[in-house]
Phi, psi and omega in degrees: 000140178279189189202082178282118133256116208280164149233137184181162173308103153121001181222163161264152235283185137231170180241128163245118154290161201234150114301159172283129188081023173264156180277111195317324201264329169290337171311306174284301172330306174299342177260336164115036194242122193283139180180133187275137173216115182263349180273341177101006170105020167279338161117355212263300199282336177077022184250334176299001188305127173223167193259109198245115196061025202040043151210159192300147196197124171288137170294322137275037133244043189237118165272148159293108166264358171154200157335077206231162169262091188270097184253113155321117177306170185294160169267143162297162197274180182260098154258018155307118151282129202251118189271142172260173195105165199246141213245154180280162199192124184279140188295194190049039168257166150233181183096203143255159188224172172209148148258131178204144169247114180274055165332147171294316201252312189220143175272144147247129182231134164234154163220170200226149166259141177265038189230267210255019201104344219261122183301116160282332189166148205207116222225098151291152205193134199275153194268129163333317193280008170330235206010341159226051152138154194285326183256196173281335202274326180312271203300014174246326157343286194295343188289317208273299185264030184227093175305321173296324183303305157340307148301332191256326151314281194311300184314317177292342169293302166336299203314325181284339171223048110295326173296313185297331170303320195256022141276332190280334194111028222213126131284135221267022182265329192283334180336344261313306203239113159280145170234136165221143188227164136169315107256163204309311188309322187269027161261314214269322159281330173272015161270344183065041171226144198304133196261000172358285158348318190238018168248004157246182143303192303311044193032065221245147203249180181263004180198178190205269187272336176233107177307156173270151177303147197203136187247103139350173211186169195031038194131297217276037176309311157304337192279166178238104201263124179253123169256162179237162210288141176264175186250314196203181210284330206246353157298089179271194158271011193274300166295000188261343197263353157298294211287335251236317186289341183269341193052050199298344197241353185287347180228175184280354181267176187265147211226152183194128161235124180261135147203089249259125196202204174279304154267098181265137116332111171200154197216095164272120168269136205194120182358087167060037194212149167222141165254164187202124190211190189223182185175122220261087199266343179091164208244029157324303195281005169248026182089327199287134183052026154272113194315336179241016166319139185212170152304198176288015199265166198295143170105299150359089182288113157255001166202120166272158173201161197258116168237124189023042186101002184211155192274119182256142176216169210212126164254174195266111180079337181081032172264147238268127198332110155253357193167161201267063164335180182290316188309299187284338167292326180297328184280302228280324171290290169353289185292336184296331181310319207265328170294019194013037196270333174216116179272168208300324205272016182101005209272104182263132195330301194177175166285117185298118179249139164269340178181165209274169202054009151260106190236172189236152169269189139279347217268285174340311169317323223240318161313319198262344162280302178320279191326292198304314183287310183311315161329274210304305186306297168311289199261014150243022136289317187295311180299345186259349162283334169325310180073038149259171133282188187273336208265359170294334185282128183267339161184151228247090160242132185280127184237135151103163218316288215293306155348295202273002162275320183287166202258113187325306183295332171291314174333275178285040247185301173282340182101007167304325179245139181286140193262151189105347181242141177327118189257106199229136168257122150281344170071251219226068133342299203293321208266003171264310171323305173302294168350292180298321179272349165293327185256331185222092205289294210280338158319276209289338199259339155313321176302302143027264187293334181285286162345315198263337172301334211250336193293148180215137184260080190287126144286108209278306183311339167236021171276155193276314211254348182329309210261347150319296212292329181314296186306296201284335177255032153275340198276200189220112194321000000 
């Protein structure tokens, strides 16, 4: 057996043991240690660089050759918004209770005493399962040709959240009631249940409206674990518990809720009916597949502007440039259209540098075409089943970490967004939703039901006008 000391930003060092001829990034992935392989451990993306003996090495290619020193790169910041506060609460509850949204990229967890409401503590925390892969599509890959992953999914999620609970002061045998909500997939994995399913057609999920009974892992053996319910296979609760927080459906106006991710999510409200669809837009706006794309981390461009003709960009933390976030990537396309340096059909002057060892491509340009159309397309599909236009929606609201950072005018500039209607970030909708349904049980689940009653569900993969419509929002407005 080898002897690995790992090392990194925010934990203390440890020693792990390897065999010799174990795989480094799997190594780490068995121990809970968050480290990005946005490729699933394939070699492609370059996001896995760790310091092994003091020299730079991706982790999945690296075999344990005996004894090593391992330094982990910086983490990502939490750009989850965290709603605060003390919570309203239906009697005859006692105890603790925790809520969490299980995010592909941050866990947000709170927990409550349930007799008066009153917040013990409240946490963001990076979800464990990077490592095998940045999106849902990664991680239903790894689940499918890997026996093991899944099982090593799950256990580490546990793990991140019970640890983040005993950050509060709370041991998770003390738990009584858990709620955890968030997208299907990732539900379908911290539930131990097979996601096959949702990697073909019909994308058919193991569960919808009734959630299943669930046994906890890591402490929490003993808690009466709550799921919360889904629309569809690429619909979760994460987004059902957004529209339920927004009140997307409570007024006469037309309503459009977004959460533009890697699975983007959108729910249009339109005389007393939501439409609801999902769309595979790809994790560009998570750093993913940009050659110098990155998270949220210091160092980080989160915003560019055109000043007297040349492009300024602002970092995360004001630390000296390493790479490109989503935010900044959406501004940086946006100015180049107006220095006309990128033409509407994609086509870039040469390679652009924003700061030095940061540049932008065409193969980037192309990443942020892709996204951008897969969005735009969901929601003028949603609108011709509506049998609106686009200029009936009167307001745009962005849910989630990414939503309350871009900048709405860029946004719509590249044509990610429809231009005219008011654009309001609402932030972490689903983890104030997981709150509500935790503290006021029988509230949130009437709404629910009102909510799914009203809903209707496109599969954009077998919609007529989707790859038309797809196909016509690549060039950029």
């Amino acid at each position: 057996m080898s002897r690995l000391l790992v090392s990194g930003e925010g934990f203390a060092p440890r020693v792990i043991e390897a065999e010799k001829g174990a795989n480094l990034l799997e190594v780490l992935r068995r121990e809970g240690l968050s480290l990005a392989a946005d490729c699933g451990g394939r070699g492609t993306c370059g996001k896995c660089r760790v310091t092994v003996d003091g020299e730079q090495k991706l982790a999945c290619l690296v075999a344990v050759a005996g004894d090593m020193m391992v330094e982990l790169p910086r983490t990502a910041a939490m750009e989850v918004l965290m709603h605060d506060g003390d919570a309203v609460v239906e009697e005859g509850q006692s105890g603790i209770g925790v809520a969490c949204d299980i995010g592909t990229t941050t866990l947000a967890v709170y927990a409550y005493d349930l007799q008066n409401g009153k917040l013990l503590g409240r946490a963001g925390v990076p979800n464990p399962q990077r490592p095998f892969g940045a999106d849902v599509i990664s991680r239903i890959d790894a689940c499918v040709q890997q026996a093991d992953a899944g099982p090593q999914m799950r256990e580490v999620l546990w793990q991140a959240l019970a640890n983040a609970v005993r950050g509060f002061g709370i041991e998770p045998g003390r738990v009584a009631r858990l709620h955890l909500t968030g997208n299907t997939v990732m539900l379908h994995i911290a539930c131990g249940l097979s996601v096959v399913g949702l990697s073909r057609l019909p994308f058919a999920p193991e569960f919808t409206n009734n959630p299943p009974r669930v046994m906890g892992l890591a402490g929490f053996e003993g808690t009466l674990i709550e799921v919360s319910p889904c629309l569809a296979g690429y619909v979760g609760g994460d987004a059902l518990y957004g529209a339920m927080e927004c009140g997307l459906q409570e007024t006469g106006e037309t309503r459009l809720l977004m959460d533009i991710g890697t699975n983007g999510e959108m729910l249009l409200a339109h005389d007393d009916r939501v439409y609801a669809c999902a769309t595979a837009a790809g994790p560009a706006f998570e750093g993913a597949h940009i050659a110098h794309g990155c998270a949220a981390i210091p160092g980080a461009i989160r915003q560019v502007s055109v000043v007297e003709g040349g492009l300024v960009c602002d970092t995360v933390d004001g630390a000296p440039a390493v790479g490109i976030c989503g935010s900044g990537l959406v501004d940086a396309v946006a100015c180049l259209l107006e220095t006309g340096d990128l033409s509407e059909g994609g086509k870039l002057s040469g390679e652009v540098a924003l700061a030095e060892g940061v540049t932008l491509t065409t193969a980037d340009i192309r990443q942020v075409q892709l996204a951008k159309a897969a969005m735009r397309a969901g929601v003028q599909v949603l609108c011709k089943h509506a049998g609106i236009e686009e200029d009936r929606i009167g307001l745009i609201l962005l849910a989630g970490g990414f939503g309350n950072v871009i900048s709405p005018a860029s946004a719509q500039k590249i044509g990610l967004l429809p231009t005219g209607a008011r654009v309001v970030a609402v932030g972490n909708t689903a983890g104030k939703g997981a709150a509500t349904a935790l503290t006021r049980p029988a509230h949130s689940r009437a709404a629910m039901d009102e909510l799914l009653a009203q809903t209707s569900y496109i599969e954009l993969s077998t919609d007529d006008d989707f790859e038309d419509v797809f196909v016509d929002n690549l060039v950029f407005e």
